[in-house]
TILUM-85668 format. One record per atom (N, C-alpha, C): residue in one letter; chain; atom name; x, y, z. Coordinates in nm, 3 decimals. Each point is the difference from the previous one (the first is absolute). Example, Ala and Ser with C-alpha at 12.3 -4.5 7.8 and 13.67 -1.06 7.14 Angstrom:
("a" "A" "N" (1.319 -0.569 0.780)) ("a" "A" "CA" (-0.089 0.119 0.000)) ("a" "A" "C" (0.090 0.120 0.000)) ("s" "A" "N" (-0.035 0.105 -0.072)) ("s" "A" "CA" (0.082 0.119 0.006)) ("s" "A" "C" (-0.077 0.109 0.073)) 
//
This chain:
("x" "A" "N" (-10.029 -3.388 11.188)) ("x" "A" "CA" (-0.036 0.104 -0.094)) ("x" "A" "C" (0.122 0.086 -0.033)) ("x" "A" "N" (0.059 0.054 0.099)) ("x" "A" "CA" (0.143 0.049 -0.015)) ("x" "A" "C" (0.081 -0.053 -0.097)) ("x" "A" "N" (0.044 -0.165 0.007)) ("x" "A" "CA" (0.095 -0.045 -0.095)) ("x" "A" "C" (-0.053 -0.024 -0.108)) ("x" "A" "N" (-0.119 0.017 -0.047)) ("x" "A" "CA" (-0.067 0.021 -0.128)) ("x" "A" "C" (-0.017 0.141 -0.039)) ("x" "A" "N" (-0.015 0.095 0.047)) ("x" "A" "CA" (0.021 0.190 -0.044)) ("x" "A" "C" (0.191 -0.036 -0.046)) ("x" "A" "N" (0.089 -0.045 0.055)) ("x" "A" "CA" (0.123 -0.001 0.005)) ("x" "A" "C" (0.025 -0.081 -0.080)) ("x" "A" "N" (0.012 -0.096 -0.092)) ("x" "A" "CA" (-0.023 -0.067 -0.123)) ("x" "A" "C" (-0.072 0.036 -0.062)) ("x" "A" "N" (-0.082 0.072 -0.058)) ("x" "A" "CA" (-0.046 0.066 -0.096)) ("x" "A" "C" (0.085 0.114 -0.017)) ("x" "A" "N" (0.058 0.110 0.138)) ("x" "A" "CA" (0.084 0.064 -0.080)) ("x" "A" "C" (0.133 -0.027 -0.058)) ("x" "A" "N" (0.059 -0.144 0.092)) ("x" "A" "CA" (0.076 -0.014 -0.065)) ("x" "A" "C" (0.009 -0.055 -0.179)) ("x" "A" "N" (-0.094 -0.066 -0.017)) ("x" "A" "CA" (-0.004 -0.095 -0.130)) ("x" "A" "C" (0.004 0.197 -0.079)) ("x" "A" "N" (-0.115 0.096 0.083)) ("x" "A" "CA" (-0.005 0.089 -0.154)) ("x" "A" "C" (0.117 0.074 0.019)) ("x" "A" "N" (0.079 0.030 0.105)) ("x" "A" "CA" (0.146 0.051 -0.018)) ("x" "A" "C" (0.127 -0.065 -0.110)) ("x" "A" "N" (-0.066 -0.143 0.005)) ("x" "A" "CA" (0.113 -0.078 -0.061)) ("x" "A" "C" (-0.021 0.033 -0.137)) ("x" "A" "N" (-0.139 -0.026 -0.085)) ("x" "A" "CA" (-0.074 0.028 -0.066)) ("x" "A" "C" (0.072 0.151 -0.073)) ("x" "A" "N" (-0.052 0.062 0.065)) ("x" "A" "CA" (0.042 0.192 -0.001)) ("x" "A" "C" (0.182 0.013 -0.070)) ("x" "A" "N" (0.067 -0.091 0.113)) ("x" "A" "CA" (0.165 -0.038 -0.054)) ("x" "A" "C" (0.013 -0.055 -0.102)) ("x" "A" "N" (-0.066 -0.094 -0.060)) ("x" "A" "CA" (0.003 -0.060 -0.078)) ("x" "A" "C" (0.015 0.025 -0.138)) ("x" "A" "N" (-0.153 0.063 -0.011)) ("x" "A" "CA" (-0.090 0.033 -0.128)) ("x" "A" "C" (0.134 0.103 -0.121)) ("x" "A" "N" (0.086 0.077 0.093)) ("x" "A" "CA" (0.090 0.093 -0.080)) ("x" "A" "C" (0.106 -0.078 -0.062)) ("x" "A" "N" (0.025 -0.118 0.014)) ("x" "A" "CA" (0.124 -0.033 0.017)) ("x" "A" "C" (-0.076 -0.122 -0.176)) ("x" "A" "N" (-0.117 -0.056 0.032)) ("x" "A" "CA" (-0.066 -0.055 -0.075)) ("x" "A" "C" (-0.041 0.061 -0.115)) ("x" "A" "N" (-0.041 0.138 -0.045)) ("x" "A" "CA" (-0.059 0.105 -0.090)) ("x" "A" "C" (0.157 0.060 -0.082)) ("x" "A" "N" (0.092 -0.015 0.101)) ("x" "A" "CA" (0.108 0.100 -0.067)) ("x" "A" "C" (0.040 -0.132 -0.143)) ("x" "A" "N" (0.047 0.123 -0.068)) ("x" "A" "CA" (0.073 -0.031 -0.144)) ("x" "A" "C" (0.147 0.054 -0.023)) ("x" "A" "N" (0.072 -0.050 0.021)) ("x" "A" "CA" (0.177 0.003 -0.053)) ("x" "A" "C" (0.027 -0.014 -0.111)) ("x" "A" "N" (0.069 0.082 -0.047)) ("x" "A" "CA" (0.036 0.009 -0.130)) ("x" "A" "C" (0.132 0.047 0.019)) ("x" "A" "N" (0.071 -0.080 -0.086)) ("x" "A" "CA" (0.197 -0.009 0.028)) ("x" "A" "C" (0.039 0.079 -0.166)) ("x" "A" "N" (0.062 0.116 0.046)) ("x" "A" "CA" (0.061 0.051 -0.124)) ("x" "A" "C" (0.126 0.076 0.062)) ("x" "A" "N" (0.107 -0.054 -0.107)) ("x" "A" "CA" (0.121 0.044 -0.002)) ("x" "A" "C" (0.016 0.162 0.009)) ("x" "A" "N" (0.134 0.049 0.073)) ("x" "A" "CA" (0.075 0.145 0.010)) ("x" "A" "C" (-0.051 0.054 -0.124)) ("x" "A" "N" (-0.060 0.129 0.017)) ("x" "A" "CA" (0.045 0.051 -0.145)) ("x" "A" "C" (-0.108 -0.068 -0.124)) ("x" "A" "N" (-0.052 -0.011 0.018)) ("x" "A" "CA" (-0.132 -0.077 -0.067)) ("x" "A" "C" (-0.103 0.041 -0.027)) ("x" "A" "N" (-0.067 0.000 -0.068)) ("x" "A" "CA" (-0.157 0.040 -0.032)) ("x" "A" "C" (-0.117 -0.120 -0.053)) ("x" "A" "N" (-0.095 -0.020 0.079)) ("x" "A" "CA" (-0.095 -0.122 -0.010)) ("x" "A" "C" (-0.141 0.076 -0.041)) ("x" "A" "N" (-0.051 -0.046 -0.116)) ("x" "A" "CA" (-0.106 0.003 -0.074)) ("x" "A" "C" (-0.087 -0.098 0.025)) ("x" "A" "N" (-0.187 0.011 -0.039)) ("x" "A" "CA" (-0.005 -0.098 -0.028)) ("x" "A" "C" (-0.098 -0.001 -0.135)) ("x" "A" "N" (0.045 -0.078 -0.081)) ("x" "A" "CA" (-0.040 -0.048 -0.151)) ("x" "A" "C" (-0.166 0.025 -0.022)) ("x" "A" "N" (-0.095 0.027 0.057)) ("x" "A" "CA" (-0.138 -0.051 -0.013)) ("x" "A" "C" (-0.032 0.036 -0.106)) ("x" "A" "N" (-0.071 -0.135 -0.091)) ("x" "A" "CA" (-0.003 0.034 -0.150)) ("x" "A" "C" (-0.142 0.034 0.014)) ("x" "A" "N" (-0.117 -0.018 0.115)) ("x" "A" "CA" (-0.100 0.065 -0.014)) ("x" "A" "C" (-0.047 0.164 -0.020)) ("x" "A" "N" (0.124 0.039 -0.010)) ("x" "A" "CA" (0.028 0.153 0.008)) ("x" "A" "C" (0.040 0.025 -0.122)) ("x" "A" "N" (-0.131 0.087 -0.078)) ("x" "A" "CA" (0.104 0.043 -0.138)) ("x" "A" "C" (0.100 0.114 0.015)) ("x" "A" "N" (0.062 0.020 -0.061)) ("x" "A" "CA" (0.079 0.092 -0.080)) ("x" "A" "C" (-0.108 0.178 -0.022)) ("x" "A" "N" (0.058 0.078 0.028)) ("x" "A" "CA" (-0.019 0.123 0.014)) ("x" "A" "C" (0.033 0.079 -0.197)) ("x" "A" "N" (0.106 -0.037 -0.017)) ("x" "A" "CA" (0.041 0.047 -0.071)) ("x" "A" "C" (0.157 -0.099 -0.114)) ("x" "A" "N" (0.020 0.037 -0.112)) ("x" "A" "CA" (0.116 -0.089 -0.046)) ("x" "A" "C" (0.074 0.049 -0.141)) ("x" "A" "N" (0.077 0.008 -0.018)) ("x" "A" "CA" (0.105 0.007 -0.122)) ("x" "A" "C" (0.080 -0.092 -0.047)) ("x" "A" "N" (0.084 0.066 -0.081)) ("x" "A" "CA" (0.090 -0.090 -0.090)) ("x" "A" "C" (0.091 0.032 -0.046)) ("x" "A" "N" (0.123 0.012 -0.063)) ("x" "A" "CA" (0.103 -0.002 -0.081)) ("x" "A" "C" (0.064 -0.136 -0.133)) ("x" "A" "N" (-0.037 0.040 -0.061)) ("x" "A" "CA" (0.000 -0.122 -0.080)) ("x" "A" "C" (0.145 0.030 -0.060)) ("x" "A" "N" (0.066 0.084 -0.003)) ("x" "A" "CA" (0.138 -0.012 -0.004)) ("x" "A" "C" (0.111 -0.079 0.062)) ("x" "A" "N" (-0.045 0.008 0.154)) ("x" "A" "CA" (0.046 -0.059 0.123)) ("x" "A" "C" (-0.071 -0.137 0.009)) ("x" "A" "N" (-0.063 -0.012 -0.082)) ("x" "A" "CA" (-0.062 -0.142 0.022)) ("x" "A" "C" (-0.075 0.021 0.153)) ("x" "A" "N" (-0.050 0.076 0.047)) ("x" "A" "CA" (-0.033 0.007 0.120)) ("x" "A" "C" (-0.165 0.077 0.000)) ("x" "A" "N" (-0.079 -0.056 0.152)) ("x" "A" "CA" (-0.117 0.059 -0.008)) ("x" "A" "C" (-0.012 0.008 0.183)) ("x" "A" "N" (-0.085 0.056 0.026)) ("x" "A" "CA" (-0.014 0.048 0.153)) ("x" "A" "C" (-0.074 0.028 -0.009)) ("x" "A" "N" (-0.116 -0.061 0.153)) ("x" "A" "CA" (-0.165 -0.003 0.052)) ("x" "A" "C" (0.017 0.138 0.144)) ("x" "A" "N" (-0.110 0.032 0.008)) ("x" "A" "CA" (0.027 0.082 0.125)) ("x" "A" "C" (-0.084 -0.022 0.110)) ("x" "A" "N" (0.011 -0.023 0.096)) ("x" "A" "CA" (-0.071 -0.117 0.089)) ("x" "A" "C" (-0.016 0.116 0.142)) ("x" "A" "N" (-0.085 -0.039 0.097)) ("x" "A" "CA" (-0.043 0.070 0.107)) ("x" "A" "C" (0.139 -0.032 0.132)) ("x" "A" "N" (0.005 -0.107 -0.036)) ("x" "A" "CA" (0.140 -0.054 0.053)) ("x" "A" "C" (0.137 0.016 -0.030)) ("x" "A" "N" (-0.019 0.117 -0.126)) ("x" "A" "CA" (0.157 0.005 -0.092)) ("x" "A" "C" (-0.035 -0.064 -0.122)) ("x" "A" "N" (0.148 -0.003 -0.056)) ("x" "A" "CA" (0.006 -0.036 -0.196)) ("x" "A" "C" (0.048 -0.075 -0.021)) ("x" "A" "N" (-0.059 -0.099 -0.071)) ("x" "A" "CA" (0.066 -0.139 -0.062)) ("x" "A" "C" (0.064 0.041 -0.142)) ("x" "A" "N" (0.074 -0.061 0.025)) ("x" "A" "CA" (0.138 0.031 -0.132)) ("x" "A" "C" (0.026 -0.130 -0.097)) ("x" "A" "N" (-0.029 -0.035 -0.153)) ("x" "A" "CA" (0.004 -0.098 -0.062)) ("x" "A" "C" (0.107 0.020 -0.115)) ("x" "A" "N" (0.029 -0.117 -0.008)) ("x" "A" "CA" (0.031 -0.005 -0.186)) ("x" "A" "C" (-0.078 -0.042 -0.111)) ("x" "A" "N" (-0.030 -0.054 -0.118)) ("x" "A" "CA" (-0.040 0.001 -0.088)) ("x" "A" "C" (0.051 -0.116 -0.082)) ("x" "A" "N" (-0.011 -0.074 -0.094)) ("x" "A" "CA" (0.022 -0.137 -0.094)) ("x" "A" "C" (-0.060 -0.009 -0.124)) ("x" "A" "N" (0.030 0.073 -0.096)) ("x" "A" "CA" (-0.095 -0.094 -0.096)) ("x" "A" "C" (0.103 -0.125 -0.122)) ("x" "A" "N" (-0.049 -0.111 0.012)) ("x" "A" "CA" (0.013 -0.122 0.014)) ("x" "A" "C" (-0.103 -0.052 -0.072)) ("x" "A" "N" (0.096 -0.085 -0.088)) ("x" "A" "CA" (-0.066 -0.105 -0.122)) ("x" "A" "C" (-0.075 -0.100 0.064)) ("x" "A" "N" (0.027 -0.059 0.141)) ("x" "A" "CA" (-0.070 -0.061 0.076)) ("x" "A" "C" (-0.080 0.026 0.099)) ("x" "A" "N" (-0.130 -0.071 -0.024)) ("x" "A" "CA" (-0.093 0.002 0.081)) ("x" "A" "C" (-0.010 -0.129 0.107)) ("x" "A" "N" (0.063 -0.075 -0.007)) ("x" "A" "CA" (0.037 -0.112 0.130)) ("x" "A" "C" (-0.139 -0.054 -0.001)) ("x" "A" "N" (-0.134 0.034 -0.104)) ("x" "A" "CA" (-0.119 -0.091 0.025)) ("x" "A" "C" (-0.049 0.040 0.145)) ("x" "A" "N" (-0.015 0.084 0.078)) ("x" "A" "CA" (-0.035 0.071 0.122)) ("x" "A" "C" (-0.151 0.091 -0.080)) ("x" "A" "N" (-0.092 -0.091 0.101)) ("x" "A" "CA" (-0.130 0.130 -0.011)) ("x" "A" "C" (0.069 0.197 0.090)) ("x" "A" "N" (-0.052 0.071 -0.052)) ("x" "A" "CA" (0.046 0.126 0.022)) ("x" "A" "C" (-0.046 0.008 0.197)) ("x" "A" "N" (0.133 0.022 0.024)) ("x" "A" "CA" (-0.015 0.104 0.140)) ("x" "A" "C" (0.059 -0.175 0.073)) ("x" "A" "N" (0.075 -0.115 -0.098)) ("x" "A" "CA" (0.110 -0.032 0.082)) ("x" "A" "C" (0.079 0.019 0.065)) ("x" "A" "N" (0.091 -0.040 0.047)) ("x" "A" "CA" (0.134 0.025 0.041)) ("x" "A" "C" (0.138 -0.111 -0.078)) ("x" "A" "N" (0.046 0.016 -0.039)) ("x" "A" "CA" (0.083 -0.083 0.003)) ("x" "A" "C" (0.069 -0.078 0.062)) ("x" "A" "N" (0.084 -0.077 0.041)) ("x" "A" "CA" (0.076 -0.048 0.110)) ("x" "A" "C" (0.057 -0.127 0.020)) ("x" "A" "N" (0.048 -0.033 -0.139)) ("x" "A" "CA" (0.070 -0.144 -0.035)) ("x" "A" "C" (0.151 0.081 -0.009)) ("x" "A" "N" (0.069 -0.090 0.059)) ("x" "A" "CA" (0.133 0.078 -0.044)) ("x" "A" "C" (0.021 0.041 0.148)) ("x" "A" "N" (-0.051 -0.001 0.112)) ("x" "A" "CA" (0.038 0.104 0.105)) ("x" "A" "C" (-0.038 0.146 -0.049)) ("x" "A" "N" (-0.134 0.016 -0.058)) ("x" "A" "CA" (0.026 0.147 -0.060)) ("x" "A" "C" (0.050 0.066 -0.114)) ("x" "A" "N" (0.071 -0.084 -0.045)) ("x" "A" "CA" (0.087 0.016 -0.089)) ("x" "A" "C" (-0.093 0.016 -0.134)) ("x" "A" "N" (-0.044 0.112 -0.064)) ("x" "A" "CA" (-0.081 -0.049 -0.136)) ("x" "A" "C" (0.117 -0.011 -0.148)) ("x" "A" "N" (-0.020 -0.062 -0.062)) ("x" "A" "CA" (0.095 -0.036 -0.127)) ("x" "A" "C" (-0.087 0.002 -0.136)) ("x" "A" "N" (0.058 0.078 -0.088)) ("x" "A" "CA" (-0.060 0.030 -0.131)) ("x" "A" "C" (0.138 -0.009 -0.084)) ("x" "A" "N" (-0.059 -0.123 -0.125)) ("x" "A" "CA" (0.121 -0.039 -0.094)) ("x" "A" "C" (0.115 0.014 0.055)) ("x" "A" "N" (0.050 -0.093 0.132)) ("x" "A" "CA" (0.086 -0.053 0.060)) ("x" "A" "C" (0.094 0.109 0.065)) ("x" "A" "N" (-0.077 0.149 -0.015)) ("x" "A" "CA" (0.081 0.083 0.097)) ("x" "A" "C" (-0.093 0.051 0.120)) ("x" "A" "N" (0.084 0.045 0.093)) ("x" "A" "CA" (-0.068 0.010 0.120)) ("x" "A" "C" (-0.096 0.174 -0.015)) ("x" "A" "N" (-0.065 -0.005 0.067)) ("x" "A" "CA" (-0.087 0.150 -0.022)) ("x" "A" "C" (0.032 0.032 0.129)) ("x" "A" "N" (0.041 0.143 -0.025)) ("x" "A" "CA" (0.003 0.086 0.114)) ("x" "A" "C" (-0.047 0.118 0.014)) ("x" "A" "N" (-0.097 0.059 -0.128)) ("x" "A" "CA" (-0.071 0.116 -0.014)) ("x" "A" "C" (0.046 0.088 -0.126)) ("x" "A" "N" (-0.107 0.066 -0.050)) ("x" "A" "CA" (0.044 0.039 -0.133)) ("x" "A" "C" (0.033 -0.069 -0.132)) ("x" "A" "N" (0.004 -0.143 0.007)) ("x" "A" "CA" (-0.029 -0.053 -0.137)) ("x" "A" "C" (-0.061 0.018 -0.090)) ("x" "A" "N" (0.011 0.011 -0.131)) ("x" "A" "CA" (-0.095 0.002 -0.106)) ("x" "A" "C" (-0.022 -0.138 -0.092)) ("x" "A" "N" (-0.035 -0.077 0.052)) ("x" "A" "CA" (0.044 -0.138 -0.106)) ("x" "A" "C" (-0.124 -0.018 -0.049)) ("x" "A" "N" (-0.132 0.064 0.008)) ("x" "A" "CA" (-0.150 -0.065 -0.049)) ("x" "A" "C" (-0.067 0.042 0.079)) ("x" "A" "N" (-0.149 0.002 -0.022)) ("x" "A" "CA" (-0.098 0.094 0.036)) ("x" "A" "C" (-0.054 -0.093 0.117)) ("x" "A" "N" (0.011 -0.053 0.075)) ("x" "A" "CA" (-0.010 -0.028 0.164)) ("x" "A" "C" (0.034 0.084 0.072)) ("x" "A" "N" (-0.073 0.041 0.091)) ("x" "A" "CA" (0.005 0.151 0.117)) ("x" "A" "C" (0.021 -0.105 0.143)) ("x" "A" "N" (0.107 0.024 0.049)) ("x" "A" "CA" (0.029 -0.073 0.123)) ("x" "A" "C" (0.017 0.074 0.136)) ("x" "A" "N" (-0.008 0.037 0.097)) ("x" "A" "CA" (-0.012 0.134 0.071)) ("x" "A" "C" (0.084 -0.123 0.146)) ("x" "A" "N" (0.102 0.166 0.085)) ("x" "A" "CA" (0.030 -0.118 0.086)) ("x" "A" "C" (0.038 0.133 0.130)) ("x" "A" "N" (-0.009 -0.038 0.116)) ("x" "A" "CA" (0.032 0.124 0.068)) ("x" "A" "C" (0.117 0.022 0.074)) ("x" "A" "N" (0.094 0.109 0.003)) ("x" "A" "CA" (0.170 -0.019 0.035)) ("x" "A" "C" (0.011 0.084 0.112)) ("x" "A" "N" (-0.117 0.083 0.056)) ("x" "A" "CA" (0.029 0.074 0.145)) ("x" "A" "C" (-0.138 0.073 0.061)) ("x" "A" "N" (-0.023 -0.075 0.117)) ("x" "A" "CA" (0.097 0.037 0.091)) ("x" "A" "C" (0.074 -0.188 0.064)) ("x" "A" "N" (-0.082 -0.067 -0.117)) ("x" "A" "CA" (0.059 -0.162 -0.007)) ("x" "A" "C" (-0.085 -0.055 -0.070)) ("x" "A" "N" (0.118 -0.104 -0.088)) ("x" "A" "CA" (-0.002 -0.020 -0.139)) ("x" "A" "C" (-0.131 -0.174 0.029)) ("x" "A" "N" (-0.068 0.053 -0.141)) ("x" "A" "CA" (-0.108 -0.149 0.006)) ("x" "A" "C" (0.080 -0.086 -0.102)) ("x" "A" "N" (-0.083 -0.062 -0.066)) ("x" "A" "CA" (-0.044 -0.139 -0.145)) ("x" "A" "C" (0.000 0.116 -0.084)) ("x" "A" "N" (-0.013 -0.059 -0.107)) ("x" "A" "CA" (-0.028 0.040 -0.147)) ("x" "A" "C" (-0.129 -0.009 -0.001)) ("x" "A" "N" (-0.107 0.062 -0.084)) ("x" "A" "CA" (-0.139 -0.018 0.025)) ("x" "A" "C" (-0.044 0.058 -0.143)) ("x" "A" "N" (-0.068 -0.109 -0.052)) ("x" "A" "CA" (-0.039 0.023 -0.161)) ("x" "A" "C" (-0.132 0.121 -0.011)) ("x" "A" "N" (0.045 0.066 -0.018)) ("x" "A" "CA" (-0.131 0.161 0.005)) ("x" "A" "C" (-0.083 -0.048 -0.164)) ("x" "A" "N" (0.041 0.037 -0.118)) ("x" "A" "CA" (-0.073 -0.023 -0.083)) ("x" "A" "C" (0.071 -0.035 -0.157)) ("x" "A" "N" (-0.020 -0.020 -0.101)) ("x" "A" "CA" (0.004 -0.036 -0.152)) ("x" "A" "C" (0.007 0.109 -0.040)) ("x" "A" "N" (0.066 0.089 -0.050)) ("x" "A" "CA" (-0.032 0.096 -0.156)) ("x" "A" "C" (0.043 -0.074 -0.153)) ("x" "A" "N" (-0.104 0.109 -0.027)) ("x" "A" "CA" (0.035 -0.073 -0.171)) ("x" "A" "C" (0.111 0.002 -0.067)) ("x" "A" "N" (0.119 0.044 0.056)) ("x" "A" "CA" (0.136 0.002 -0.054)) ("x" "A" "C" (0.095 0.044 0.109)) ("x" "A" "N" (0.103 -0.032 -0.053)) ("x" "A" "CA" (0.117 0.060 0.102)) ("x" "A" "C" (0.000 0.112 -0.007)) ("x" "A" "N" (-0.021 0.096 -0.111)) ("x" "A" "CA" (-0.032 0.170 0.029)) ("x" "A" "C" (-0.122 0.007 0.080)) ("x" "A" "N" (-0.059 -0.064 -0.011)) ("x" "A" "CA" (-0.155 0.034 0.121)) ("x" "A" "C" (0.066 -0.036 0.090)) ("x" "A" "N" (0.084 -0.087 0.051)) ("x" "A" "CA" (0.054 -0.067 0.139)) ("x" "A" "C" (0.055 0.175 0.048)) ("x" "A" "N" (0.083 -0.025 -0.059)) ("x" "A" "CA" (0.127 0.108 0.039)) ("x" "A" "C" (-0.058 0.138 0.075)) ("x" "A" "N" (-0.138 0.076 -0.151)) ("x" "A" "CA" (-0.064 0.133 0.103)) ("x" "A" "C" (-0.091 -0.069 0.064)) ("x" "A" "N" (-0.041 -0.081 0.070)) ("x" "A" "CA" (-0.055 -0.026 0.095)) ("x" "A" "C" (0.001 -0.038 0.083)) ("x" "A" "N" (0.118 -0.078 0.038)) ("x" "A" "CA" (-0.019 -0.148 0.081)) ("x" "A" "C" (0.050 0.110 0.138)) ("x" "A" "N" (0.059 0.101 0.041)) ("x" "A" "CA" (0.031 0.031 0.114)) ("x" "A" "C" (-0.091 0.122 0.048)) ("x" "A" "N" (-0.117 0.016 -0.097)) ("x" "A" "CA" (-0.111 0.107 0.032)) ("x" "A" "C" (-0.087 -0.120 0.073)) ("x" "A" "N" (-0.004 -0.093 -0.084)) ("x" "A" "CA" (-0.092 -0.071 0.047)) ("x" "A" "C" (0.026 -0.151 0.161)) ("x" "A" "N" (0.105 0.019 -0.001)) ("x" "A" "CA" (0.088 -0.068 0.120)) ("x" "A" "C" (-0.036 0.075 0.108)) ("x" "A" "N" (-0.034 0.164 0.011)) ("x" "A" "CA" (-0.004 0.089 0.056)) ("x" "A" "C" (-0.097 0.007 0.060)) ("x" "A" "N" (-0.135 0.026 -0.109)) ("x" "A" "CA" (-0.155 -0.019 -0.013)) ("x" "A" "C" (-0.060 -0.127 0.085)) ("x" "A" "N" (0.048 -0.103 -0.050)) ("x" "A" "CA" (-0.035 -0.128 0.026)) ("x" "A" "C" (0.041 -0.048 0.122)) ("x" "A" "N" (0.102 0.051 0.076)) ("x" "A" "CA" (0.032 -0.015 0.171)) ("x" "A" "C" (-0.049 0.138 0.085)) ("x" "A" "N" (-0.043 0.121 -0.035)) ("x" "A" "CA" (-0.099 0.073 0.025)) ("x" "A" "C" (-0.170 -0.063 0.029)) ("x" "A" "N" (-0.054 -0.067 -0.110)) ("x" "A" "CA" (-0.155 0.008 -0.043)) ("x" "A" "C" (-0.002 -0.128 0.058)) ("x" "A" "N" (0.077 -0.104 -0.029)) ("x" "A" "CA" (-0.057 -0.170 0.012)) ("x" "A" "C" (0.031 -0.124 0.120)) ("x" "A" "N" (-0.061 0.012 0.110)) ("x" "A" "CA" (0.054 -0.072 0.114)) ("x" "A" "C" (0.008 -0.128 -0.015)) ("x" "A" "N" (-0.025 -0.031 -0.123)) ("x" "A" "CA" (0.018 -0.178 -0.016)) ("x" "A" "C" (0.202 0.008 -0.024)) ("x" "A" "N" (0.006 0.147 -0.101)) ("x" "A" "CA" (0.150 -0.063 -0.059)) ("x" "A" "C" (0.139 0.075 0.138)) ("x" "A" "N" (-0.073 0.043 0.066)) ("x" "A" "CA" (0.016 0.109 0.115)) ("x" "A" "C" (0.047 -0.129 0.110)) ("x" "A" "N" (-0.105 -0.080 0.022)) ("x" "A" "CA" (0.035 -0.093 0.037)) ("x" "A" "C" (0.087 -0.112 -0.050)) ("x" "A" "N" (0.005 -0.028 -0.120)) ("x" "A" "CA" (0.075 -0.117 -0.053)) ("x" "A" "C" (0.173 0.082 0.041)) ("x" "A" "N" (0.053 0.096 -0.031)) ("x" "A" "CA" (0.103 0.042 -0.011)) ("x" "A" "C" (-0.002 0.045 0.173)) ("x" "A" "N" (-0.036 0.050 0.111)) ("x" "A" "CA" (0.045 0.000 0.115)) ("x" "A" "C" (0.039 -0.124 0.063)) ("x" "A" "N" (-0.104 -0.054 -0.060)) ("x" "A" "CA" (0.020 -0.153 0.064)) ("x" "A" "C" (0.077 -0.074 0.009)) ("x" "A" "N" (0.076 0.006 -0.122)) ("x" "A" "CA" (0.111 -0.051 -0.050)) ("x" "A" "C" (0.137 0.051 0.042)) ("x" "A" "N" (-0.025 0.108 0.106)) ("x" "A" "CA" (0.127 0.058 0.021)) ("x" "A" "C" (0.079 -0.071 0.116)) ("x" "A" "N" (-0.044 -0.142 0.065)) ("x" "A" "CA" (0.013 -0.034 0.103)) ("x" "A" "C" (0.131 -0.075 -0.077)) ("x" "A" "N" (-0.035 -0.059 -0.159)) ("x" "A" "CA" (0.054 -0.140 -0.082)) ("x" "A" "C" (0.151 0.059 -0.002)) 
//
């Protein structure tokens, strides 16, 4: 009876040692660093824009996502709240590279540059490149605030 009370405590001592070592989670981040995490199930609090700067910013419970803006004669044939990602990322409109702030055509392309940069991600169509232009970074803004489908397409992509 003894060496059975004495194996049971040992198995639940081992057990007891164990269980912490099994539950813990490590997470490796560099000196000087700051680690977020993306959850696109989480909307947006709040958001703006500068359409001068070609730029728009979400305001998040976690901090602020920081974007640029595209409007672009091409639509790459992508249902809305794609990502792009032929190219390595790379999106291309009439054989120049986009890096934010284009005006080439009324395609709204939204992409995010901090606190780390995603894809290109086709937000929506206006009826002209002047509709592109006052809108496309109100609504880059709006649309990664309100919509966890495109919330998701563009975090997701930040791995590419």
């Amino acid at each position: 009876m003894n060496k059975y009370i004495n194996k049971i405590i040992f198995v639940t001592l081992l057990i007891i040692a164990i269980y912490p070592a099994y539950s813990a989670v490590d997470m490796c981040v560099a000196d000087n660093s700051t680690a977020i995490v993306l959850d696109p199930s989480i909307g947006g609090s709040n958001y703006s824009s500068n359409s001068t700067t070609a730029t728009w910013w979400t305001v998040f419970n976690y901090g602020t996502i920081v974007g640029v803006y595209a409007c672009l004669s091409s639509k790459q044939n992508l249902s809305q709240y794609n990502v792009y990602s032929a190219n390595n990322g790379v999106l291309v409109d009439n054989n120049v590279t986009v890096t934010g702030g284009e005006q080439n055509g009324q395609h709204c392309w939204c992409k995010i540059t901090h606190p780390v940069a995603s894809l290109w991600g086709f937000n929506s169509s206006g009826s002209s490149l002047s509709d592109c232009v006052s809108h496309c970074a109100n609504n880059c803004g709006n649309t990664v605030r309100s919509y966890a489908a495109f919330r998701s397409a563009l975090f997701g992509s930040v791995a590419y």
